[in-house]
BAPA-125845 format. One record per residue (C-alpha): residue in one letter; x negated, y, z negated. Coordinates in nm, 3 decimals. Each point is the difference from the previous one (the first is absolute). Layout:
N
<drengu aa="A" east="X" north="Y" up="Z"/>
...
end
This chain:
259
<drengu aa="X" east="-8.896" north="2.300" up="0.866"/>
<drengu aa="X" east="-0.059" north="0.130" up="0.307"/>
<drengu aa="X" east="0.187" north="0.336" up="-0.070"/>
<drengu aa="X" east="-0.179" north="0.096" up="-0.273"/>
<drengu aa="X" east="-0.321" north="-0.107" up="0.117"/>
<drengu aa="X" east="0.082" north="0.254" up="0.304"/>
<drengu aa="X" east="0.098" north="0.253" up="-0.249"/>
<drengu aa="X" east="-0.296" north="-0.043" up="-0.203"/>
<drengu aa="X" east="-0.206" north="0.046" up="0.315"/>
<drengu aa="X" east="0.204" north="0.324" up="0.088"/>
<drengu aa="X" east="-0.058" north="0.146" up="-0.322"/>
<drengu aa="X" east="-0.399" north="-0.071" up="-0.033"/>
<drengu aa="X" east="-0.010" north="0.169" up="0.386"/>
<drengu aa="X" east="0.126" north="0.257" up="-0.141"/>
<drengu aa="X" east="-0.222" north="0.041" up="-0.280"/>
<drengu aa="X" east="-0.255" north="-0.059" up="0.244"/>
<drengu aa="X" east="0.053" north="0.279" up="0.139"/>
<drengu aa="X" east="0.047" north="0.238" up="-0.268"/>
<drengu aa="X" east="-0.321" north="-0.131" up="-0.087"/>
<drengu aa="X" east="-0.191" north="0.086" up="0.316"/>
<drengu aa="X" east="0.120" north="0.343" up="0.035"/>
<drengu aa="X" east="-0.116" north="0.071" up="-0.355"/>
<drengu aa="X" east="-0.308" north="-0.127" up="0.096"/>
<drengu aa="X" east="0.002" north="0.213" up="0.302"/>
<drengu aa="X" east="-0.019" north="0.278" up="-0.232"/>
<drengu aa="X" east="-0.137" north="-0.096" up="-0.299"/>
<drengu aa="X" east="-0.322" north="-0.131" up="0.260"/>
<drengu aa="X" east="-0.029" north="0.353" up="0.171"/>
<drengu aa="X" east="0.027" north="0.140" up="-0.376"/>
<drengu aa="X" east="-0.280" north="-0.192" up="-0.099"/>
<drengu aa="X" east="-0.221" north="0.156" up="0.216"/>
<drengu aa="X" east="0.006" north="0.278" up="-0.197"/>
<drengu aa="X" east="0.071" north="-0.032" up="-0.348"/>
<drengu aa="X" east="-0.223" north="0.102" up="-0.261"/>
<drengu aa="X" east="-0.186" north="-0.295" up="-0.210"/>
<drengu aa="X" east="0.168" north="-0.266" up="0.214"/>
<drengu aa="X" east="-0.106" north="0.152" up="0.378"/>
<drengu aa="X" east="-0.311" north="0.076" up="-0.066"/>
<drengu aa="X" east="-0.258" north="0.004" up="0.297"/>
<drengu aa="X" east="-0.188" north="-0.229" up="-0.215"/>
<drengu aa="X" east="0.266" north="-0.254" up="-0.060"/>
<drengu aa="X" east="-0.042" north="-0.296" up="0.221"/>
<drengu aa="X" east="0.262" north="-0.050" up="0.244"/>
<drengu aa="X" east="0.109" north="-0.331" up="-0.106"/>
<drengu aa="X" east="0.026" north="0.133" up="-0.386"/>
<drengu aa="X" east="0.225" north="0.306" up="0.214"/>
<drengu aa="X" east="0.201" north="-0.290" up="0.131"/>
<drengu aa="X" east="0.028" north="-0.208" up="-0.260"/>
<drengu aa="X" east="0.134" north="0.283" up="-0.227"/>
<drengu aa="X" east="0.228" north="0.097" up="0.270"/>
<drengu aa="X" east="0.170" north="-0.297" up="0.030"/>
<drengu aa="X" east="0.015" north="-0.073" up="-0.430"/>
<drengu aa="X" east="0.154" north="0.402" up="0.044"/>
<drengu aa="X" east="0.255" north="-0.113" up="0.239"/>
<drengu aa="X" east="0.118" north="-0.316" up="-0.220"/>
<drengu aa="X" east="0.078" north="0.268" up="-0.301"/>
<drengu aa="X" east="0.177" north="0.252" up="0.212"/>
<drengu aa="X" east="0.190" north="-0.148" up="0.288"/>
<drengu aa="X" east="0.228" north="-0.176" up="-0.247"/>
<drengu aa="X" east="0.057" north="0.391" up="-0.213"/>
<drengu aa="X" east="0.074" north="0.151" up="0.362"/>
<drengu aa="X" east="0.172" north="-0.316" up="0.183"/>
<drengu aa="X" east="0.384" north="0.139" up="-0.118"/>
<drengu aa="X" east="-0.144" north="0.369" up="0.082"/>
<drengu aa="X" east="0.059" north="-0.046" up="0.380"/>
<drengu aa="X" east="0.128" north="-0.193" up="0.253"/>
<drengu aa="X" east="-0.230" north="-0.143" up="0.276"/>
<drengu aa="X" east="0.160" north="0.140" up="0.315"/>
<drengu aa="X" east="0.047" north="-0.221" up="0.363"/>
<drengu aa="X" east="-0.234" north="0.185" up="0.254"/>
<drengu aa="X" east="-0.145" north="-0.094" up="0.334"/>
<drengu aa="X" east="-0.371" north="-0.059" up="0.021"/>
<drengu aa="X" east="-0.040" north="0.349" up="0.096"/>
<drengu aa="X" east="0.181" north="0.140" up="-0.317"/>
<drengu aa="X" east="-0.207" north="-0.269" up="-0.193"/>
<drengu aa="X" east="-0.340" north="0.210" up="0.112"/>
<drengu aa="X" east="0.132" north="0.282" up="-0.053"/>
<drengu aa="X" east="0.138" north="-0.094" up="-0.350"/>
<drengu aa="X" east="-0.361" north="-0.168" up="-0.071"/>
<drengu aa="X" east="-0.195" north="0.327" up="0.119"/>
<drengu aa="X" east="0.254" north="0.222" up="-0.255"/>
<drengu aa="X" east="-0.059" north="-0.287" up="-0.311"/>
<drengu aa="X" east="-0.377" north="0.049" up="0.070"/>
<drengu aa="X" east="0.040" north="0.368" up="-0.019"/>
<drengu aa="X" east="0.146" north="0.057" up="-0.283"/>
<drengu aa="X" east="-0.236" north="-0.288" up="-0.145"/>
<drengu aa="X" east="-0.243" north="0.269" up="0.070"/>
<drengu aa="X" east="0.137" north="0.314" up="-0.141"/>
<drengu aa="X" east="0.087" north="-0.238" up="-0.318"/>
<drengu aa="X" east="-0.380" north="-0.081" up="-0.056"/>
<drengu aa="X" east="-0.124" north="0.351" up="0.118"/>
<drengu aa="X" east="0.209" north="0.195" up="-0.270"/>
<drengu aa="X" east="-0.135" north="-0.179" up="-0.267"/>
<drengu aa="X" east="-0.398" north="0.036" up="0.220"/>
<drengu aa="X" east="0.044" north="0.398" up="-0.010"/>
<drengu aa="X" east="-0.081" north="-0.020" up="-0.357"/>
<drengu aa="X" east="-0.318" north="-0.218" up="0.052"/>
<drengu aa="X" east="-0.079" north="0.212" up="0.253"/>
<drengu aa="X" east="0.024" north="0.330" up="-0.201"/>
<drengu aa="X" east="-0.250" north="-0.148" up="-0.284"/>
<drengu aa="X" east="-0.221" north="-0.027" up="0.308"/>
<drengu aa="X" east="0.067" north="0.380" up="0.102"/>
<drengu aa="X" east="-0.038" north="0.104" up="-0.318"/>
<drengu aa="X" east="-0.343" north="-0.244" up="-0.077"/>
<drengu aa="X" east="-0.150" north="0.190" up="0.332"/>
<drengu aa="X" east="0.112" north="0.349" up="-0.116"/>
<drengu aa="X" east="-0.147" north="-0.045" up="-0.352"/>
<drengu aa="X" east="-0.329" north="-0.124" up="0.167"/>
<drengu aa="X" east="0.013" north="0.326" up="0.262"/>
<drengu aa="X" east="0.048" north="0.201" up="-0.271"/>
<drengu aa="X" east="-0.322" north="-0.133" up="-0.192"/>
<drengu aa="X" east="-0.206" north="-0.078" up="0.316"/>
<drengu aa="X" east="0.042" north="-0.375" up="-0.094"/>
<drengu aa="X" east="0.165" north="-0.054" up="0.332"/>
<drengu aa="X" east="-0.269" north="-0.253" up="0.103"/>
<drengu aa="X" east="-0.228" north="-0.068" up="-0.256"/>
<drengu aa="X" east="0.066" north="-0.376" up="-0.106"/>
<drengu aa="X" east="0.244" north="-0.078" up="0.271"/>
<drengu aa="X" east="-0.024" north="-0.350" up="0.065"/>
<drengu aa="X" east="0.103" north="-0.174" up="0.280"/>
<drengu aa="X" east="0.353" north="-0.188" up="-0.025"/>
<drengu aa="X" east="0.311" north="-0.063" up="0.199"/>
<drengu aa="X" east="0.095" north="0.323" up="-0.049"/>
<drengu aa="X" east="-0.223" north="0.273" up="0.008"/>
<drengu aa="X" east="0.017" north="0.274" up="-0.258"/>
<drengu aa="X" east="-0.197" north="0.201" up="-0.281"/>
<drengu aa="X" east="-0.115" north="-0.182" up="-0.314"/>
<drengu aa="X" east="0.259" north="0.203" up="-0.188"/>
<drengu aa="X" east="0.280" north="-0.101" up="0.226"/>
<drengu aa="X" east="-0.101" north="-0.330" up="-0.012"/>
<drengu aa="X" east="-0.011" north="-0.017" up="-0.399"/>
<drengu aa="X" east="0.364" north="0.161" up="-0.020"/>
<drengu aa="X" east="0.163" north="-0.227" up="0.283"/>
<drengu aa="X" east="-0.168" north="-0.329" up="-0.210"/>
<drengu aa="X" east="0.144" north="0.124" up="-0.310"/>
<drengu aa="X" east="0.267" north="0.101" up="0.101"/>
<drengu aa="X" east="0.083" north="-0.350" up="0.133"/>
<drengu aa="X" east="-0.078" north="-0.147" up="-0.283"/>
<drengu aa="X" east="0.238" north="0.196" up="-0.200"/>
<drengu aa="X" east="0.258" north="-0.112" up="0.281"/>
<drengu aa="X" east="-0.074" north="-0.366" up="-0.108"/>
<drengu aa="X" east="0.067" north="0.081" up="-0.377"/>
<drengu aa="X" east="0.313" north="0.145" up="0.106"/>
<drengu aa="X" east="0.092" north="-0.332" up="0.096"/>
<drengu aa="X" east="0.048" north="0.088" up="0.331"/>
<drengu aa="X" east="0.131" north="-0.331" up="0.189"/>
<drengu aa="X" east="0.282" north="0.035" up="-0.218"/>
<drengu aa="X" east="0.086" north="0.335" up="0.113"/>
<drengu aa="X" east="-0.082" north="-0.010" up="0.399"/>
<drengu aa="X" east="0.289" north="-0.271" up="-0.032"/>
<drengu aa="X" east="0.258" north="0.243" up="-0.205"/>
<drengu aa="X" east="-0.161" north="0.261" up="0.272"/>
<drengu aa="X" east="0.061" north="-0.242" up="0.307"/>
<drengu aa="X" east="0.372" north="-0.086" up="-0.081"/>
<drengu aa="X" east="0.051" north="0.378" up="-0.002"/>
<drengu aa="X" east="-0.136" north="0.002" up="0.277"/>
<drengu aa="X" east="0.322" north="-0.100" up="0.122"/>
<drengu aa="X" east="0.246" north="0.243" up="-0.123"/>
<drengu aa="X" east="-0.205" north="0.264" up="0.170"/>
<drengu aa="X" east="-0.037" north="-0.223" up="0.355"/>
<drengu aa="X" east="0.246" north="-0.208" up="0.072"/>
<drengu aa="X" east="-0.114" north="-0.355" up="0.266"/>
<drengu aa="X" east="-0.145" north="0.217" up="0.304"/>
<drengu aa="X" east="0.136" north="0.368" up="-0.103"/>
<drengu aa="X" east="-0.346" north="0.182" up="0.025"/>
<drengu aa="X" east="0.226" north="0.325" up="0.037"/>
<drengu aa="X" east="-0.062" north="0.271" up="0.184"/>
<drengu aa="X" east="-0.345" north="0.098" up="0.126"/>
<drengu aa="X" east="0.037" north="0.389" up="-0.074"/>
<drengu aa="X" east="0.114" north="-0.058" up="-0.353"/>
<drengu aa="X" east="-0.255" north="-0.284" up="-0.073"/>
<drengu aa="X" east="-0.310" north="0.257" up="0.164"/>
<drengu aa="X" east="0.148" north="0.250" up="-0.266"/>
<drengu aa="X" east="0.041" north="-0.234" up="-0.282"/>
<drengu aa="X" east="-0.377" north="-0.150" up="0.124"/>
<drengu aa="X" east="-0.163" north="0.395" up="-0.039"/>
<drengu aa="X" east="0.167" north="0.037" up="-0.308"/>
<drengu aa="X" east="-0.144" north="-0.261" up="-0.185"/>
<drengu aa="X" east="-0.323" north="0.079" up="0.152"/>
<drengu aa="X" east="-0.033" north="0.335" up="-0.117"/>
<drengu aa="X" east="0.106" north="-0.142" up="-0.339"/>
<drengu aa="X" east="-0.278" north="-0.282" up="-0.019"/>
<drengu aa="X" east="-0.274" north="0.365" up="0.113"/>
<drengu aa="X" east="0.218" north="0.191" up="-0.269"/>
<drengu aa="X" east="-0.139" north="-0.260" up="-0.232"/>
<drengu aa="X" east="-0.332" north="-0.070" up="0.122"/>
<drengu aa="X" east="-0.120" north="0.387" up="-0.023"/>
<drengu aa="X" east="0.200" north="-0.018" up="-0.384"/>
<drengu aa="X" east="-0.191" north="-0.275" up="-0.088"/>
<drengu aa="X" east="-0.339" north="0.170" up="0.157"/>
<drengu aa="X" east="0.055" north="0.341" up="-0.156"/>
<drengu aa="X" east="-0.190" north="0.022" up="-0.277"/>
<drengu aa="X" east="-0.322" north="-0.101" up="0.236"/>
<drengu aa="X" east="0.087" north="0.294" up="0.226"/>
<drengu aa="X" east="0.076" north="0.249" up="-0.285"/>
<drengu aa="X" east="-0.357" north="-0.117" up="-0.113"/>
<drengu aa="X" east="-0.204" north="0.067" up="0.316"/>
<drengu aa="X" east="0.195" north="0.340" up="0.045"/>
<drengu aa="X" east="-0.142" north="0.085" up="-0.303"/>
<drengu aa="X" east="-0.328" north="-0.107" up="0.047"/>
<drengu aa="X" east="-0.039" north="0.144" up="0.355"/>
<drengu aa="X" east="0.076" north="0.333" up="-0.156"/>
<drengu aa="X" east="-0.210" north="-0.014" up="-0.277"/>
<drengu aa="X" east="-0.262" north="-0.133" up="0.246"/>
<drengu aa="X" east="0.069" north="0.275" up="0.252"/>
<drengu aa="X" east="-0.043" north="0.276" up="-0.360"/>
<drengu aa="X" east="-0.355" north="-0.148" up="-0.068"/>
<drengu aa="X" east="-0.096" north="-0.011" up="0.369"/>
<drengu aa="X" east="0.082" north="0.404" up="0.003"/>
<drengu aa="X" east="-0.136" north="0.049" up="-0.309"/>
<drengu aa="X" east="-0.346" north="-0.196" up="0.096"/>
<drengu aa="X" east="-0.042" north="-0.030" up="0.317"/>
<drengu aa="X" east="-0.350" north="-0.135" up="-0.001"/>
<drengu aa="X" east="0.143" north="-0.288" up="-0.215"/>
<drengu aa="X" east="0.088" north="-0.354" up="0.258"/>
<drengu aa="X" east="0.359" north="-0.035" up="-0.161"/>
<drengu aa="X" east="0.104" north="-0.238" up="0.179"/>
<drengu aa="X" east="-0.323" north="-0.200" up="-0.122"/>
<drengu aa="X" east="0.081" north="0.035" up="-0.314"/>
<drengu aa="X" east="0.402" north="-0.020" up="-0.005"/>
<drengu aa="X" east="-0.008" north="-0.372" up="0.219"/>
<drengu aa="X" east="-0.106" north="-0.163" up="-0.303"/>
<drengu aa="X" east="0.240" north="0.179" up="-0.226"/>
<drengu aa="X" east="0.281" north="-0.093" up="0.257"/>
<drengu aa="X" east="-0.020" north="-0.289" up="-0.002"/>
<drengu aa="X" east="-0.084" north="-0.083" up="-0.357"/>
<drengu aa="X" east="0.325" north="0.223" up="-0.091"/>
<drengu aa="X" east="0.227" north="-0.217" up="0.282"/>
<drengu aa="X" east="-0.117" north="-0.335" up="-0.145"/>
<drengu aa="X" east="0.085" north="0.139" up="-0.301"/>
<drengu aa="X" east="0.358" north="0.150" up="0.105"/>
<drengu aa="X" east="0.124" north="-0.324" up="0.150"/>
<drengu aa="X" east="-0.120" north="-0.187" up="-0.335"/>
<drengu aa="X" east="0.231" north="0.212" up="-0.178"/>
<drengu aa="X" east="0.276" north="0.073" up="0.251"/>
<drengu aa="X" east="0.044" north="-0.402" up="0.180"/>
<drengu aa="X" east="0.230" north="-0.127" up="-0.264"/>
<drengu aa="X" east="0.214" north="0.357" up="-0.026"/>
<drengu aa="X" east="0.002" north="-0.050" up="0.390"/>
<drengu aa="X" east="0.096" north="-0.368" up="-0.031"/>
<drengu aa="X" east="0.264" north="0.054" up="-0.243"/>
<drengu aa="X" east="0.162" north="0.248" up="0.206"/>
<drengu aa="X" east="-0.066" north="-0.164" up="0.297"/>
<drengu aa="X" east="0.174" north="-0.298" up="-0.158"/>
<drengu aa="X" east="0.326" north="0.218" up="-0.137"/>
<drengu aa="X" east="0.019" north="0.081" up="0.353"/>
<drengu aa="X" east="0.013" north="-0.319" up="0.103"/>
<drengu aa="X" east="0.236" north="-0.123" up="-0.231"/>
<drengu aa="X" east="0.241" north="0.255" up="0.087"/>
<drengu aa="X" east="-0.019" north="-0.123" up="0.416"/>
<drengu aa="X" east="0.106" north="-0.319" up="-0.125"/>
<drengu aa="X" east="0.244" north="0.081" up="-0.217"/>
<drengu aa="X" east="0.136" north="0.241" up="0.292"/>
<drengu aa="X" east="-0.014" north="-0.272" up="0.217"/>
<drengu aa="X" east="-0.040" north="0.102" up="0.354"/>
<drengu aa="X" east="0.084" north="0.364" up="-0.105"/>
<drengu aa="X" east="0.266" north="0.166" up="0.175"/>
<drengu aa="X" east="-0.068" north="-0.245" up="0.326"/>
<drengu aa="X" east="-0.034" north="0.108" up="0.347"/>
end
């Protein structure tokens, strides 16, 4: 009885640690994930869907590596790598909340609606900005999107193995890539609100040549803004949708390429 209660106990330490490193990274991840890491998520709901996270992956990943015998000065190191790619896990799937924020504050620049009805949250931003990130989290939720941050977490894996951050030349080029993707987007999603106010500067700039006594700008301000309310009536849900096919297509891609 004795040996198998011993191996018993050997086998739940090591599930105990599997566990903990997944929660090493799955807890850094959190603290940016879309939906789930939300500034206005309350730290205990972050923690408590943390752990319920890392009691549906560790036992995918446990057979995907094998925990490795290290000092205690390997063990920080190892702990400082799981948190960092914890990080670049959460903030790839971020960029794309972030670029419905970019593109929210272009649309509003572009129809001098950059502060008009900007309330005061955890976040700052432009009413437009702050319609598109809220919708476009709630289209996250319909996506059922627990159920893919765990497919995306035990992917998560294949890209980084326990501790292999990689290299930090490769993982700054694989970092500005994937930036400049998520502004590549925003300004796509944000175009047709700076097409219109290039066209209406120039037609504005016509009638201020053609009258000069008339106050254009007097009477353009209203039209401006009438026309961007209008615009982002009819352009949020072609914005959302491909916004969304984008999305779809990081997830499916996994990590893309990988650092």
């Amino acid at each position: 009885m004795t040996g198998s209660l011993a191996e018993l106990l050997g086998l739940a330490e090591h599930q105990i640690a599997v566990a903990f490193w997944v929660f090493i990274r799955i807890g850094a991840a959190m603290a940016l994930l879309p939906v789930l890491g939300e500034s206005s998520v309350p730290v205990r709901v972050k923690l408590a869907l943390t752990l319920a996270l890392t009691v549906v992956v560790a036992p995918a990943v446990e057979g995907r590596f094998s925990l490795p015998d290290v000092q205690t000065s390997s063990r920080i190191v190892l702990f400082a790598s799981e948190v960092g790619i914890g990080l670049v896990v959460g903030l790839y799937l971020r960029l794309f909340v972030i670029a419905l924020q970019v593109a929210g504050a272009i649309a509003a620049q572009s129809t001098s609606l950059s502060q008009a009805f900007a309330g005061a949250s955890v976040e700052p931003q432009p009413a437009f900005g702050n319609l598109l990130v809220v919708a476009g989290l709630a289209l996250m939720v319909t996506m059922k999107i627990h159920v893919v941050f765990v497919e995306y977490l035990v992917f998560s894996y294949q890209v980084f193995d326990l501790g292999s951050l990689g290299n930090a030349g490769m993982l700054a080029q694989w970092g500005a890539e994937e930036i400049q993707k998520s502004f590549r987007l925003a300004f796509s999603l944000a175009a047709p609100f700076a097409i219109a106010s290039l066209i209406y500067n120039i037609a504005l700039g016509a009638i201020n040549r053609a009258m000069p006594q008339l106050m254009v700008s007097f009477v353009g301000a209203p039209a401006v803004t009438a026309g961007g309310l209008a615009l982002l009536f009819l352009a949020s849900p072609v914005m959302l949708a491909a916004w969304s096919a984008a999305l779809t297509a990081a997830l499916a891609a996994g990590l893309g390429s990988g650092p």
